[in-house]
C-alpha beads as a LAMMPS data file, in Angstrom:
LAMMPS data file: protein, C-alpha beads

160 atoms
159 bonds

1 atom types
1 bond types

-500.0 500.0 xlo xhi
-500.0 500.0 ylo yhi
-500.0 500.0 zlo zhi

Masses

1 110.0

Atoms # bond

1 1 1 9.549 27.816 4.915
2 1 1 7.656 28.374 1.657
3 1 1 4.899 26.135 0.625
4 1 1 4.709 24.655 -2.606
5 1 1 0.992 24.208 -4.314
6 1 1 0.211 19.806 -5.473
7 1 1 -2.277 19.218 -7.588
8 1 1 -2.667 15.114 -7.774
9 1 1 -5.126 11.710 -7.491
10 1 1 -5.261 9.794 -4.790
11 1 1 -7.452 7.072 -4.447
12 1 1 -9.405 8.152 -7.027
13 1 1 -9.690 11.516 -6.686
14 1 1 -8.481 14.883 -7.589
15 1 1 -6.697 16.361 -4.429
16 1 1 -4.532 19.060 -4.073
17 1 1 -2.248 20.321 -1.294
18 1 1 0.207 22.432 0.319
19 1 1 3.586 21.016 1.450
20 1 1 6.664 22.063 2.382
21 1 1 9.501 20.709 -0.085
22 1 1 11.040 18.659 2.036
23 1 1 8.540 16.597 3.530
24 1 1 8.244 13.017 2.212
25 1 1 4.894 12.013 0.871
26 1 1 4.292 10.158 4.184
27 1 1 4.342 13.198 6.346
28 1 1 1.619 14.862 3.479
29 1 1 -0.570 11.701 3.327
30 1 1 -0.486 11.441 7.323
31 1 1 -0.049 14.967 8.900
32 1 1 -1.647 17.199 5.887
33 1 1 -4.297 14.679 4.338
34 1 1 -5.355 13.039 7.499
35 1 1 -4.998 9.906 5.656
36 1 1 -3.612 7.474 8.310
37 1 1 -3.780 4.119 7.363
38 1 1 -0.482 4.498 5.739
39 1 1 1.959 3.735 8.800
40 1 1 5.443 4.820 9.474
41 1 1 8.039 2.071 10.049
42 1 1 11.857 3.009 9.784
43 1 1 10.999 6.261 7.672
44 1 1 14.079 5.290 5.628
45 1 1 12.732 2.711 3.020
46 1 1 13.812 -0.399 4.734
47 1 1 10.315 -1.484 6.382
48 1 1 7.985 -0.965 3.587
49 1 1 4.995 -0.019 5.897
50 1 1 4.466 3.049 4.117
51 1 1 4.393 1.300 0.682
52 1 1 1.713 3.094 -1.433
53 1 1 1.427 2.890 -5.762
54 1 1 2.484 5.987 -7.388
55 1 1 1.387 5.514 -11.140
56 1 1 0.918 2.050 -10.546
57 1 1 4.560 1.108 -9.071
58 1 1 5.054 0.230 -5.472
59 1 1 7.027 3.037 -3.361
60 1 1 7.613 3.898 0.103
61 1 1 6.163 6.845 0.678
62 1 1 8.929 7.685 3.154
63 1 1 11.743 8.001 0.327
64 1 1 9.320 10.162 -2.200
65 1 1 8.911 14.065 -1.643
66 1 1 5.192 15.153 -1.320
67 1 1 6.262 17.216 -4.240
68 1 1 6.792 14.749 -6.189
69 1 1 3.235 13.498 -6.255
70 1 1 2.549 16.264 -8.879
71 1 1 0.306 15.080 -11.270
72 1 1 0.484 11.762 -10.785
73 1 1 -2.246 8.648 -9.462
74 1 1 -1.651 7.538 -5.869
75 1 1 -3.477 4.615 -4.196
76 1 1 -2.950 3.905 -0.361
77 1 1 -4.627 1.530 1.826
78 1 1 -7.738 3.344 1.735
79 1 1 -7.914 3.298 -1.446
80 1 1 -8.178 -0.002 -1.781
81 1 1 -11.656 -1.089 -0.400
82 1 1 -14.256 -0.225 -2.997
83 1 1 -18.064 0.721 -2.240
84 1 1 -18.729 -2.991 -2.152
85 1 1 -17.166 -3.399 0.815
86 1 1 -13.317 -4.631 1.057
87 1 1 -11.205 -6.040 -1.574
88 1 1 -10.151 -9.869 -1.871
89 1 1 -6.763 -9.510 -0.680
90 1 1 -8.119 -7.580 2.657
91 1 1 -10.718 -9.869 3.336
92 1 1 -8.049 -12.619 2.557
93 1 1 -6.006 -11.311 5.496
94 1 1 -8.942 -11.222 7.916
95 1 1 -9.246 -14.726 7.291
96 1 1 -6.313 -16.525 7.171
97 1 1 -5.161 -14.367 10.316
98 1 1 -2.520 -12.303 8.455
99 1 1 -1.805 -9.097 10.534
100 1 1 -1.335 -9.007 14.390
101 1 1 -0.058 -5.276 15.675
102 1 1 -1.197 -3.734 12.197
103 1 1 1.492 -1.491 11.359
104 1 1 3.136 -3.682 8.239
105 1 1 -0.325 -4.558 6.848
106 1 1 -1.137 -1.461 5.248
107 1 1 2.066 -1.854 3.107
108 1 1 1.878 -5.604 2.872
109 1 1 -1.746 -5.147 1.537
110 1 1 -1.076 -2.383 -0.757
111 1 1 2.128 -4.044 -1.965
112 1 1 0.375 -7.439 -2.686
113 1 1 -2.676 -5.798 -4.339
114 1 1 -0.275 -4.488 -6.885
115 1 1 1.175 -8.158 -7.291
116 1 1 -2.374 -9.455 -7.838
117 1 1 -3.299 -6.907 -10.327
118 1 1 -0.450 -7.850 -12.500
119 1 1 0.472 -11.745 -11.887
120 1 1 -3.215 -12.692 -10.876
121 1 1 -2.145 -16.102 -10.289
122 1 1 1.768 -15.699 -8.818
123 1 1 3.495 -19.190 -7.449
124 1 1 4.141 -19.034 -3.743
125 1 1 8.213 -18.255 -4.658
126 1 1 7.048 -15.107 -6.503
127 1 1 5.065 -13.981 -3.526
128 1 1 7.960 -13.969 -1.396
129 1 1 9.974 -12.452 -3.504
130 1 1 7.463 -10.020 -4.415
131 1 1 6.877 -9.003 -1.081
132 1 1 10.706 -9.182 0.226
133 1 1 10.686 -5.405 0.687
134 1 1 8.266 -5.843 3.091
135 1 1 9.164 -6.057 7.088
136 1 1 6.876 -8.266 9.498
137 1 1 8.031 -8.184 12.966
138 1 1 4.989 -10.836 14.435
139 1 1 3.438 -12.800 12.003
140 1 1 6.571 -15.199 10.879
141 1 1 5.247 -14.380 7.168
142 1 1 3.554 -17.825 6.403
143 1 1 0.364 -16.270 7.046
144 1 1 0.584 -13.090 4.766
145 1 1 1.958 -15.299 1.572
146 1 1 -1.273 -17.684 2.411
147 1 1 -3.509 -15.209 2.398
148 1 1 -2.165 -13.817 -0.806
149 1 1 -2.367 -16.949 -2.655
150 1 1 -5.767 -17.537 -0.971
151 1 1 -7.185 -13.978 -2.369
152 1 1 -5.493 -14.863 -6.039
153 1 1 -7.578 -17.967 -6.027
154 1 1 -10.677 -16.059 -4.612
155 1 1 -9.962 -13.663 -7.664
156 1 1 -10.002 -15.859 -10.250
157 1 1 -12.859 -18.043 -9.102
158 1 1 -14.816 -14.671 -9.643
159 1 1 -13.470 -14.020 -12.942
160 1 1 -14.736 -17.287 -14.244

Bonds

1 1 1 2
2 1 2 3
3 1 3 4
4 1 4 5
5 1 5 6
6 1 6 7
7 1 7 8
8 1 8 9
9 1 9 10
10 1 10 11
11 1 11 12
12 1 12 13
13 1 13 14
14 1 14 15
15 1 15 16
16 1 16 17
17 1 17 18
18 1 18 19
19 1 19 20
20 1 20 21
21 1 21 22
22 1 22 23
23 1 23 24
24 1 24 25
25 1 25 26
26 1 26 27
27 1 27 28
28 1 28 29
29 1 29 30
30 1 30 31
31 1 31 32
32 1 32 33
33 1 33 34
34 1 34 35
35 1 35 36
36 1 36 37
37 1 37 38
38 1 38 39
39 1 39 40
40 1 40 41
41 1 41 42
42 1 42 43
43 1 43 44
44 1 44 45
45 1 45 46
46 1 46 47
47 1 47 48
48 1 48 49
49 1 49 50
50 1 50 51
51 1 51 52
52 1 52 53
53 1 53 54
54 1 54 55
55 1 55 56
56 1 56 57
57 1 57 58
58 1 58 59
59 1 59 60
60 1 60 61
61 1 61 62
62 1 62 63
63 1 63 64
64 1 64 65
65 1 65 66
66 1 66 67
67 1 67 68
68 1 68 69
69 1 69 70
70 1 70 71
71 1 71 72
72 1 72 73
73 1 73 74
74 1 74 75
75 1 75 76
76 1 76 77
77 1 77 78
78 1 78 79
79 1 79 80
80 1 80 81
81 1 81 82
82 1 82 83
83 1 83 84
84 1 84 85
85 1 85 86
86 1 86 87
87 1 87 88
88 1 88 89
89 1 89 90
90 1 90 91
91 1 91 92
92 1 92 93
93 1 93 94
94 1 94 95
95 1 95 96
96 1 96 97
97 1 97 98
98 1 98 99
99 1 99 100
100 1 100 101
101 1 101 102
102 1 102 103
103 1 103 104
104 1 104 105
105 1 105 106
106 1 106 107
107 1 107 108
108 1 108 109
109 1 109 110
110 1 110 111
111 1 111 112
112 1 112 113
113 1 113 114
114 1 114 115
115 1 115 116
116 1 116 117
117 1 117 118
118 1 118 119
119 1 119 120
120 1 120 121
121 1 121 122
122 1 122 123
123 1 123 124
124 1 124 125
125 1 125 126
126 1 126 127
127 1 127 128
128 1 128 129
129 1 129 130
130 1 130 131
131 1 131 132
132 1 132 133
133 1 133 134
134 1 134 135
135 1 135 136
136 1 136 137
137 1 137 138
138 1 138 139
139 1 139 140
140 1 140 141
141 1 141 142
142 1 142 143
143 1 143 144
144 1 144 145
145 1 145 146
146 1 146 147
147 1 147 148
148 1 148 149
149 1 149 150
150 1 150 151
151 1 151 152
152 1 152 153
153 1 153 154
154 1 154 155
155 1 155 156
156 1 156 157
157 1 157 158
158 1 158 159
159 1 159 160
């Protein structure tokens, strides 16, 4: 099958790819970018472990074609760590014990980073529903929305 040419960001920088057109933009971040910290749930949008931004909106990567990503600004999990060392909301789920097996938190991190950045204080209700498209199958969920409203607090104690 023919290979189409991708020229896109992600994470910050300039990449460019070969896929074929019908693999999703999971299958290009995992099996052609080696970038593996986006997981694979249901591969039909329902889990939201593969949730990644794409110009700044949430999507699961699963339900977008690789093609797709032409031209535009992708962020996934690693992305989200700086040089300092790891963001608020990652350290946030270290600490209030907010991920057990690992394979939601990628999404649930990524997914709640892009809450934070645009409700930097959200109430506990919006978290939820914020995060709804978001599948846990251990944690019980109490854990992840703490940890969330602990790293908005964390946030904007820096700000000040």
């Amino acid at each position: 099958m023919a290979k189409v040419h991708v020229q896109t960001k992600i994470n910050g920088e300039d990449t460019e790819f070969l896929c074929e057109a019908r693999q999703s933009l999971l299958e290009v971040l995992r099996d052609v970018l080696s970038l593996t910290g986006t997981k694979e749930g249901c591969n039909d949008g329902n889990c939201g472990a593969c949730t990644v931004l794409f110009d700044g909106r949430i999507v699961d990567s699963c339900c977008v074609l690789g093609v797709e990503a032409q031209g535009k600004d992708i962020t996934t999990i690693e992305g989200v760590a700086d040089a300092n060392g790891l963001h608020p909301i990652q350290q946030a789920f270290l600490e209030h014990a907010a991920l057990q097996c690992g394979i939601c938190t990628p999404g649930f991190i990524v997914a709640a980073k892009a809450l934070l950045d645009s409700e930097p204080k959200p109430t506990e209700q919006r978290v939820r529903h914020w995060l709804a498209g978001n599948l846990c199958r251990c944690t019980g969920y109490d854990k992840i929305v703490r940890a969330v409203l602990g790293a908005s607090e964390e946030m904007g104690a820096k700000a000040q």
